[in-house]
C-alpha positions in Angstrom: 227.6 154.7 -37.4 224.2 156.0 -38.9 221.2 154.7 -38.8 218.4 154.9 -41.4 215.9 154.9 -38.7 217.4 155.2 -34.6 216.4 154.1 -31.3 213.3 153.0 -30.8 211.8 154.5 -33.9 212.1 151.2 -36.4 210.5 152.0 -39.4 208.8 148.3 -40.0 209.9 148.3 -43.5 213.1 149.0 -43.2 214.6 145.8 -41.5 217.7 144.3 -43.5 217.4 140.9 -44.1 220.7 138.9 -44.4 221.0 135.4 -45.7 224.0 133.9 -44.9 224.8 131.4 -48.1 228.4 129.3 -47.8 229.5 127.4 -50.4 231.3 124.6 -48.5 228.6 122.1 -46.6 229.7 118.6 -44.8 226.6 117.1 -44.6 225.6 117.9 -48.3 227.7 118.8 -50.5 227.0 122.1 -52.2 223.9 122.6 -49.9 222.4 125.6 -50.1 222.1 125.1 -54.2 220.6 121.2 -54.0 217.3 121.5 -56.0 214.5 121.1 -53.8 210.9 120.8 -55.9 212.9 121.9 -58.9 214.3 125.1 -57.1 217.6 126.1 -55.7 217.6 125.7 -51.5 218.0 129.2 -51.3 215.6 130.6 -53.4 213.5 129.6 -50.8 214.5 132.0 -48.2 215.1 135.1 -50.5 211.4 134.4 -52.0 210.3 134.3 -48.5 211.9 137.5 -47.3 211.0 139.6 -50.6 207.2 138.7 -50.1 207.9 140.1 -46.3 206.2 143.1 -46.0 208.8 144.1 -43.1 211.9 144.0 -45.2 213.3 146.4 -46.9 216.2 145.0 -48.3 217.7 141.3 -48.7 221.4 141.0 -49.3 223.2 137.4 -49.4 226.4 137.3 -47.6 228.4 134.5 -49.3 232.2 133.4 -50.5 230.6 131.4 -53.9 230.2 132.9 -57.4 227.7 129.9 -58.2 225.7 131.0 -55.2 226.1 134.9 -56.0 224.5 134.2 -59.7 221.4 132.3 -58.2 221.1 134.9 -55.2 221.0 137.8 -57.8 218.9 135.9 -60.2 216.5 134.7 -57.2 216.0 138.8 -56.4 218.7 139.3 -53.6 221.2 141.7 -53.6 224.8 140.3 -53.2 226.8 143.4 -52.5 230.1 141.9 -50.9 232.2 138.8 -50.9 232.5 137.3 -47.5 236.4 136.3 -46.9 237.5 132.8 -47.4 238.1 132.2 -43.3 234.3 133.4 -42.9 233.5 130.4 -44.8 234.9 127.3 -43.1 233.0 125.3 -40.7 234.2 127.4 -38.0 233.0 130.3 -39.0 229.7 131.6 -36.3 226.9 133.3 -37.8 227.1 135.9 -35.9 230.9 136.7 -37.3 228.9 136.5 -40.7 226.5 139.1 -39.8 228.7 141.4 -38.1 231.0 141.3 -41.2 227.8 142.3 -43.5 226.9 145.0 -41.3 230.4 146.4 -41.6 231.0 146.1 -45.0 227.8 147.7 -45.3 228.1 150.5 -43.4 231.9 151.1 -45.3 230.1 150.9 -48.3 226.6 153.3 -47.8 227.8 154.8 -44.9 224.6 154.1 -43.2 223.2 150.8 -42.1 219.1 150.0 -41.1 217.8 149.8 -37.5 217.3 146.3 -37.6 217.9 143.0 -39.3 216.4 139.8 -39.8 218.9 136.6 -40.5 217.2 134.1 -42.5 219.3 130.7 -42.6 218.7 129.1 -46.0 218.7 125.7 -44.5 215.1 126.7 -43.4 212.6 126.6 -47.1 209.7 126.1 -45.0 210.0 129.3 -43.1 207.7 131.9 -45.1 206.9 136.1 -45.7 203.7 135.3 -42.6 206.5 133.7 -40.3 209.3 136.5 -40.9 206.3 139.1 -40.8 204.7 138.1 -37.4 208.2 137.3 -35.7 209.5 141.3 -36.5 205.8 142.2 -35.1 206.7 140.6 -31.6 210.3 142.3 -31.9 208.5 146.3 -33.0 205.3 144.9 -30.3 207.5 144.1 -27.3 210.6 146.7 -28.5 213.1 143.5 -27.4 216.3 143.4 -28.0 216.1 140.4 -30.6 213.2 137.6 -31.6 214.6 134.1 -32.1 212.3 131.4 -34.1 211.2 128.2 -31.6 209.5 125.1 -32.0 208.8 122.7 -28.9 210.7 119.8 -28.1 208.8 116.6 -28.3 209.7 114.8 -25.6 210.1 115.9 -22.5 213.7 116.9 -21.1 214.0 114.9 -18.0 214.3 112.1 -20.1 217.1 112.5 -21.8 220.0 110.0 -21.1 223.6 109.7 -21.8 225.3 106.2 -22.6 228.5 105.4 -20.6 230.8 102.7 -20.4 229.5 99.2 -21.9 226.2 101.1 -23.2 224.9 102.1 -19.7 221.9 104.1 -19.5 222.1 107.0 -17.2 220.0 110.1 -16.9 221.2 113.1 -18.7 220.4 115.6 -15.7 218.9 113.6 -12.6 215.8 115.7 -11.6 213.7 115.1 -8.4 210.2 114.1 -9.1 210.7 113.1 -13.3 207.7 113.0 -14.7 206.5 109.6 -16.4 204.0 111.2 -18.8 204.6 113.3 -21.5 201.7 115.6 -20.4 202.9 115.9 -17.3 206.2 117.5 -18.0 206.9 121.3 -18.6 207.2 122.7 -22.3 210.3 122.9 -23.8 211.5 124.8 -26.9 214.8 124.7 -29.2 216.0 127.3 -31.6 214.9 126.0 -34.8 217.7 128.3 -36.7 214.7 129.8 -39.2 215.2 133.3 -38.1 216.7 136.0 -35.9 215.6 139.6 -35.4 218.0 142.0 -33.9 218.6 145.6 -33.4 221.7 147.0 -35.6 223.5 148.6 -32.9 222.9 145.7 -30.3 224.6 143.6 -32.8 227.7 145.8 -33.5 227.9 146.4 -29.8 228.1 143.3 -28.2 229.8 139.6 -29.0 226.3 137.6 -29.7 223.7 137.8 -31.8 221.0 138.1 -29.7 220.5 140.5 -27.0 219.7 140.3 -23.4 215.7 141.1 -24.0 215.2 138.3 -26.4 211.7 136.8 -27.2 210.6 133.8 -28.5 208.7 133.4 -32.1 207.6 129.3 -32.1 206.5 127.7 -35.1 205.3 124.7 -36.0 207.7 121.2 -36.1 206.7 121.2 -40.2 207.8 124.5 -40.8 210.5 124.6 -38.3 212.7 121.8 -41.1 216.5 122.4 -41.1 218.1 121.0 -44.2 221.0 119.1 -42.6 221.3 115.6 -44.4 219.5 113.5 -47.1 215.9 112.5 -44.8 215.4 116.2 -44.8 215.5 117.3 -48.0 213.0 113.9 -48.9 210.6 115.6 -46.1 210.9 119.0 -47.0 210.0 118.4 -50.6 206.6 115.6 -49.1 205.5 118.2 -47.6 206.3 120.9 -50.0 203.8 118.5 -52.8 201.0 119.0 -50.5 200.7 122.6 -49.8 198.9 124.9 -51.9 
């Protein structure tokens, strides 16, 4: 495998971004091309990594010629067709990126240091975000950067239903806190972005590596596009910003 830029020497504007872009979608049908403010859903993210001044490249991995003509038109590169089995439900995102990088690398024969994966479910995710979340990755020379936002509510009080609708606590903890403030800070992965080195990725069986930091954005900008109520927020808040 070759490099455009090895070990720890990343040139920062060489990172590969890869948006992973399925046709299929349960929750809403043909997903990733519903109009959102009069634009496709992924136009967002391939805006978003062209204006990053990190990126070098943007390639969208996807099995859809419909999705492949608004990726090109949007600026993206679209250099491959995924196969039909990386396209089902099933599918993981990190078989996605691992097939890209592949294909990639059977195609140029060389592949960049790094990459960024930039879910298009995530149109609130901008060029600052992607920008400041490879920073921490070149700053802190991790193994990968995954995008956070905190949990609202506290962990401890979680529950799980049982028989007949009884309450029981999800993980019973000594000493639960009764107020919010009082509880320790929680995150989730908010699926907006992951950085990664090249060779961790083609080296290992996950997409992040041991070393991995945390990038946390804000609940607004953290927005997955999973169903219906989503796509009516995304596109309130989208009418208010500049």
């Amino acid at each position: 495998m070759t490099l455009l830029s090895g070990g720890d020497n990343l040139g920062i504007d060489e990172l590969l971004a890869i948006v992973p872009a399925r046709g299929g979608s349960k929750g809403i049908p043909r997903k990733n091309l519903r109009l959102l403010a009069g634009r496709p859903l992924l136009s967002y993210t391939i805006d978003a990594a062209l204006r990053a001044s990190h990126v070098g490249r943007v390639i969208v991995s996807t099995d859809d010629d419909e999705i492949a003509a608004i990726a090109v038109a949007s600026g993206a590169e679209v250099p491959f067709r995924r196969p039909a089995a990386l396209g089902t439900d099933d599918a993981t995102t990190f078989a996605v990126v691992r097939h890209a990088l592949e294909t990639l690398m059977a195609q140029d024969g060389r592949v960049a240091p790094g990459i960024v994966v930039l879910q298009p479910t995530s149109p609130l995710r901008t060029a600052a975000h992607i920008d400041a979340a490879i920073d921490l990755w070149l700053r802190t020379r991790a193994d990968s950067v995954v995008a956070l936002r905190q949990i609202e509510h506290p962990l401890e009080w979680a529950v799980s239903l049982g028989a007949d609708a009884r309450v029981a606590p999800l993980s019973p903890v000594e000493g639960t806190p009764t107020r919010r403030q009082d509880a320790a800070i929680a995150y989730w992965p908010n699926g907006a972005l992951y950085v990664s080195r090249t060779a961790g990725v083609l080296g290992r069986d996950a997409l992040l590596g041991p070393d991995t930091r945390g990038y946390v954005m804000t609940a607004e900008d953290s927005i997955d596009i999973d169903g219906e109520l989503d796509l009516l927020l995304a596109e309130a808040i989208l009418s208010r910003r500049p």
